[in-house]
ROGU-662115 format. One line per 3 residues: number of its first residue (from 1); for each residue x, y, z of C-alpha. Coordinates in steps of 0.2 Angstrom, whole numbers, plus 5000, padded with zeros to 4 digits. Layout:
REM ROGU-662115
NUM = X/Y/Z ~ ...
This chain:
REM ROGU-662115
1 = 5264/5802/5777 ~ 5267/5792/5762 ~ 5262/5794/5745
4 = 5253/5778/5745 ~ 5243/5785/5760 ~ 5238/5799/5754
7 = 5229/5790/5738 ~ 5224/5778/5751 ~ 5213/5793/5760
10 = 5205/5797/5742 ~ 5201/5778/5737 ~ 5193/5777/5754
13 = 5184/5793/5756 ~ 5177/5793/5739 ~ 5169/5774/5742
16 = 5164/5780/5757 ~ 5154/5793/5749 ~ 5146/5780/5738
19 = 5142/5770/5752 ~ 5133/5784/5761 ~ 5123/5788/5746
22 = 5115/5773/5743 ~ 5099/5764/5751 ~ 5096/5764/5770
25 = 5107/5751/5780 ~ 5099/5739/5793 ~ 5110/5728/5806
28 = 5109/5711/5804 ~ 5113/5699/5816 ~ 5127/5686/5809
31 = 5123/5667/5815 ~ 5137/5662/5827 ~ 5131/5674/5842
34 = 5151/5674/5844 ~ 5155/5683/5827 ~ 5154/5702/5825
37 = 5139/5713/5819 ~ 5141/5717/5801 ~ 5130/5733/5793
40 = 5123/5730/5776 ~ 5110/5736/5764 ~ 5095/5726/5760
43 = 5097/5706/5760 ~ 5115/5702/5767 ~ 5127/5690/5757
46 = 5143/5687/5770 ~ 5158/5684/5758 ~ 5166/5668/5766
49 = 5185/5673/5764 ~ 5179/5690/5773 ~ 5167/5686/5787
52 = 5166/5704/5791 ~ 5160/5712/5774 ~ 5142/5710/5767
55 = 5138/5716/5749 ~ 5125/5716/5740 ~ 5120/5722/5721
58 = 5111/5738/5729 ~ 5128/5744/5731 ~ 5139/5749/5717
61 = 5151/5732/5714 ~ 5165/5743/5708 ~ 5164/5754/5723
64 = 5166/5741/5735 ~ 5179/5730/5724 ~ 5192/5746/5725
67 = 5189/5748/5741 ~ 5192/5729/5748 ~ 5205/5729/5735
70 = 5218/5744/5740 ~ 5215/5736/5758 ~ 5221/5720/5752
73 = 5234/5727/5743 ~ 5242/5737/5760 ~ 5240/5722/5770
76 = 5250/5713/5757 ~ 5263/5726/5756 ~ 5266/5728/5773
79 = 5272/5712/5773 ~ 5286/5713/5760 ~ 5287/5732/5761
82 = 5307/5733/5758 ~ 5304/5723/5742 ~ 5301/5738/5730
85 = 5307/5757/5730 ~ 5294/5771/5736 ~ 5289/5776/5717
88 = 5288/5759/5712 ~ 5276/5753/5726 ~ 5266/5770/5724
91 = 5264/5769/5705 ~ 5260/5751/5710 ~ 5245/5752/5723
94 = 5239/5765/5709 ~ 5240/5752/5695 ~ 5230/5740/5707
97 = 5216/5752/5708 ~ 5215/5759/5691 ~ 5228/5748/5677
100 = 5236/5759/5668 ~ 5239/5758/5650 ~ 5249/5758/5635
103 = 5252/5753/5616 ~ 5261/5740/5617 ~ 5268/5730/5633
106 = 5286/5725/5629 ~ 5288/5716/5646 ~ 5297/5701/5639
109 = 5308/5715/5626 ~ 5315/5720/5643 ~ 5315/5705/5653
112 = 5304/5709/5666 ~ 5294/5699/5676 ~ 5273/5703/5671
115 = 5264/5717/5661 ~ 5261/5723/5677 ~ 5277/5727/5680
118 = 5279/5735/5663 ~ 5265/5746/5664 ~ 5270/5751/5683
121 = 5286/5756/5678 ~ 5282/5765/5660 ~ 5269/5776/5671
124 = 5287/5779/5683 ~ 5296/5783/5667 ~ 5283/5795/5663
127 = 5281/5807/5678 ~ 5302/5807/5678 ~ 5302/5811/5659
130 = 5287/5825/5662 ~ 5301/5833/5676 ~ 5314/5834/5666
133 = 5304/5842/5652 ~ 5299/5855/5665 ~ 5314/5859/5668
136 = 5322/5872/5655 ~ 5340/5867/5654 ~ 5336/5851/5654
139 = 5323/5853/5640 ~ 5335/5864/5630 ~ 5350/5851/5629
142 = 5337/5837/5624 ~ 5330/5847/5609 ~ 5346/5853/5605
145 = 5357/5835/5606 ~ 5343/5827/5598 ~ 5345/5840/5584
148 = 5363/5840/5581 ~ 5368/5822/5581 ~ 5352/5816/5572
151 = 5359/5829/5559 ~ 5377/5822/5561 ~ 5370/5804/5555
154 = 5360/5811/5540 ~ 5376/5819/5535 ~ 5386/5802/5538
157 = 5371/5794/5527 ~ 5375/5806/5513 ~ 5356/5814/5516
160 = 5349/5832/5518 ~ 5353/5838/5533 ~ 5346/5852/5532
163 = 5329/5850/5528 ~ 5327/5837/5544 ~ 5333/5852/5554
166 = 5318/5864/5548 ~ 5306/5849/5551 ~ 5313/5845/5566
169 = 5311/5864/5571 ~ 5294/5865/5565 ~ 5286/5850/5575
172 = 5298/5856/5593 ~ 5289/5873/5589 ~ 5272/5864/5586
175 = 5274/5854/5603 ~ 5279/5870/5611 ~ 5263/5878/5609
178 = 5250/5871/5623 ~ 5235/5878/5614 ~ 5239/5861/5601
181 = 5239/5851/5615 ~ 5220/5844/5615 ~ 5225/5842/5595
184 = 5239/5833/5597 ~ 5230/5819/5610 ~ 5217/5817/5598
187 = 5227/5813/5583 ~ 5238/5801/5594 ~ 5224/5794/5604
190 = 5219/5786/5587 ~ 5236/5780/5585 ~ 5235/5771/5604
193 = 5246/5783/5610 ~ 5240/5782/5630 ~ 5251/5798/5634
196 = 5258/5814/5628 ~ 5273/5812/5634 ~ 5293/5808/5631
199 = 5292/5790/5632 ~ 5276/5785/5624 ~ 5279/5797/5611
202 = 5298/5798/5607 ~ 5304/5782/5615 ~ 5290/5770/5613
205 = 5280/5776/5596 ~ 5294/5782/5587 ~ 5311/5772/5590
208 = 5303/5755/5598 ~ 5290/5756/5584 ~ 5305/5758/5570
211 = 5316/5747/5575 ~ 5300/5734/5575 ~ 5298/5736/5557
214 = 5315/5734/5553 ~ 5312/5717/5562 ~ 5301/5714/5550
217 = 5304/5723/5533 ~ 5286/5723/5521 ~ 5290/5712/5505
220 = 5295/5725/5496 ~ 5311/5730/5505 ~ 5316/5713/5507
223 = 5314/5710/5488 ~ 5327/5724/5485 ~ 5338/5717/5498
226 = 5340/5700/5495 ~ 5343/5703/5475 ~ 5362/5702/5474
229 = 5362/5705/5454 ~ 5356/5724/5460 ~ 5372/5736/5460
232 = 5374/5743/5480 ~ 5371/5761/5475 ~ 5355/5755/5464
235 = 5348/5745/5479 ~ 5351/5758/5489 ~ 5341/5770/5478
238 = 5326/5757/5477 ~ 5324/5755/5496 ~ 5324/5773/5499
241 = 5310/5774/5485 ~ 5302/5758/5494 ~ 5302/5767/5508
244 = 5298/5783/5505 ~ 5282/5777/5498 ~ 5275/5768/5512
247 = 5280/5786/5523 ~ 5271/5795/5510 ~ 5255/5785/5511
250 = 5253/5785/5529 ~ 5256/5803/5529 ~ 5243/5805/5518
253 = 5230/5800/5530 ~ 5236/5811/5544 ~ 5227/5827/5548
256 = 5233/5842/5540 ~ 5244/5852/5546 ~ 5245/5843/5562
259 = 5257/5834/5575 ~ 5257/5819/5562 ~ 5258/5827/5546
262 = 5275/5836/5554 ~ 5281/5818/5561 ~ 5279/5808/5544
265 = 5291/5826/5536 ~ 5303/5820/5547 ~ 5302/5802/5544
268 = 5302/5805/5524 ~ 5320/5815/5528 ~ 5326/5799/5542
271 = 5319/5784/5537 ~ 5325/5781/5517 ~ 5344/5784/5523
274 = 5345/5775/5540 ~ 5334/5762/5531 ~ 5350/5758/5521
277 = 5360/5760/5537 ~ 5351/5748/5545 ~ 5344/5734/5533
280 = 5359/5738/5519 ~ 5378/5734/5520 ~ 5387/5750/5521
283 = 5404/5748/5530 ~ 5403/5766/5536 ~ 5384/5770/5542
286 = 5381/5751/5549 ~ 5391/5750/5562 ~ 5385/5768/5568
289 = 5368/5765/5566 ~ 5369/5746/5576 ~ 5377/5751/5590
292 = 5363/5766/5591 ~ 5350/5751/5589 ~ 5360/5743/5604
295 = 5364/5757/5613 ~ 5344/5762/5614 ~ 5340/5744/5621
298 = 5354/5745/5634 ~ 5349/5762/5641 ~ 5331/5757/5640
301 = 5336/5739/5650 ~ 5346/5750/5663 ~ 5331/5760/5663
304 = 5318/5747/5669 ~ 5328/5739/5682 ~ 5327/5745/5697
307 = 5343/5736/5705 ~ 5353/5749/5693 ~ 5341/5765/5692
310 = 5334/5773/5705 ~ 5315/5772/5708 ~ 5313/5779/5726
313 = 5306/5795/5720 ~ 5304/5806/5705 ~ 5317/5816/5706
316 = 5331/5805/5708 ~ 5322/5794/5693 ~ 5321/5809/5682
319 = 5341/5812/5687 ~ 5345/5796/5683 ~ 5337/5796/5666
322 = 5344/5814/5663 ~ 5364/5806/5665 ~ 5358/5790/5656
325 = 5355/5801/5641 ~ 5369/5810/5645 ~ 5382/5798/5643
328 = 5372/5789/5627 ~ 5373/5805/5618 ~ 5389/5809/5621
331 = 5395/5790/5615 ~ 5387/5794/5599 ~ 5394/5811/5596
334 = 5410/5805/5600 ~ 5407/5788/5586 ~ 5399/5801/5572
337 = 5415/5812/5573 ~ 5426/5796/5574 ~ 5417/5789/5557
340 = 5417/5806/5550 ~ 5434/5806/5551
């Protein structure tokens, strides 16, 4: 028995239970004598589409609208039911029911068909990126390769090292401890965060989100950028000021000693040096940092189509992801040693 089956048993039993707690039902005769007998509480209103289902506003609407729905849904699935992989068409029938949510739907980012589609295959993403964080080894190399090349860059950049890996040790430390969990949703949940979680965290709030703004720098990063009679070096000091003070007020308003206060430390040792590696004109940290850029967008793209990345369960999704991070972080190791040298 399938996944979709077994949530199919809860959808029903549950508006079944709603149903049996509500006012008395009669029998009410339909008109043809032909047609069947349909049971219905108080006045009986026959939908036309469905002949056999009576509602009425005595009954709870939202009850019987998931309940007709995920019906309708199975019919509709059985009809195309090779179309979509297991974990797909579960997450699916579980969106129908109840949408799931997120910041910021990027369906057209990632060339997909709907925000349905999106948000069904974020919540996929999800579950696989929760296993892999549950699993130890797995965990470890994440942390640890995240660490060392993100350390590797700042060193390309010219920036402390050093003090990004004590930040970065401070908040993997913070995450760890589960009793700051509750903490760390609340201060995310005002950020729209929908999930603690890999993706909507790491992914989606961090790097998507960054790579936005650099899309479209304030006023006061372009001004620096676009004035030619600046020296390189001096442009380069004014943006990482420019920057450093739009960190620094954000920061400001997070809560003490917090998940967010320990995210904006980081950001104020990233973002002023790959800021310049981005937006500025380095011949040595550009390249490095674009093909980052474009090797994030290409794993993420690999990682929303179905056609190239296994979504028939969580497991082999979580695998797939695992050796998509895999062979990204190894690429970049190999270009920050090759840039280095």
């Amino acid at each position: 028995e399938g996944a979709t089956s077994a949530v199919m048993r809860e959808v029903v039993v549950g508006n079944l239970a709603e149903l049996d707690s509500g006012p008395a039902v009669e029998e009410i005769p339909t008109i043809q004598a032909a047609s069947p007998r349909v049971l219905v509480p108080g006045a009986p209103h026959i939908d036309a589409a469905h002949p056999a289902r009576a509602r009425t506003d005595s009954l709870s609407s939202a009850a019987l609208s998931d309940f007709y729905e995920a019906f309708d849904f199975l019919d509709e699935e059985k009809k195309d039911e090779a179309a979509f992989p297991a974990l797909y068409k579960d997450q699916l029938f579980l969106h129908k029911v109840q949408e799931f949510k997120c910041r910021k739907n990027r369906y057209q980012q990632f060339k997909l068909s709907s925000p349905s589609e999106y948000l069904v295959k974020v919540q996929c993403l999800r579950l696989a990126f929760d296993r892999l964080i549950r699993l130890p080894a797995r965990r470890t190399w994440m942390v640890e390769i995240g660490r060392e090349n993100t350390a590797k860059l700042l060193d390309l950049a010219g920036a402390d090292s050093a003090a990004f890996c004590t930040a970065y040790n401070d908040i993997i430390s913070y995450v760890g401890d589960t009793s700051n969990l509750a903490s760390i949703k609340e201060e995310l949940k005002v950020r729209r965060v929908a999930a603690v979680n890999m993706f909507d965290v790491v992914i989606d709030f961090t790097l998507l989100d960054s790579f936005d703004d650099l899309d479209m720098p304030p006023a006061s990063v372009t001004a620096v950028l676009g004035n030619s009679w600046i020296s390189q070096s001096l442009r380069k000091s004014m943006l990482s000021t420019a920057v450093w003070g739009l960190i620094s007020s954000k920061s400001k308003k997070a809560k003490q000693n917090g998940f967010l206060s320990r995210f904006y430390t980081i950001m104020g040792v990233l973002t002023p040096s790959l800021a310049w590696g981005f937006l500025g004109d380095d011949d040595v940290l550009k390249p490095v940092c674009t093909s980052i850029r474009e090797d994030i967008f290409s794993i993420l793209s690999t990682a929303f189509d179905e056609n190239e990345t296994d979504y028939s369960s969580v497991e082999s999704l979580s695998e797939a992801l695992y050796e998509l991070l895999q062979i990204s972080a190894n690429r970049l190791t190999k270009q920050l040693e090759q840039a280095v040298s």
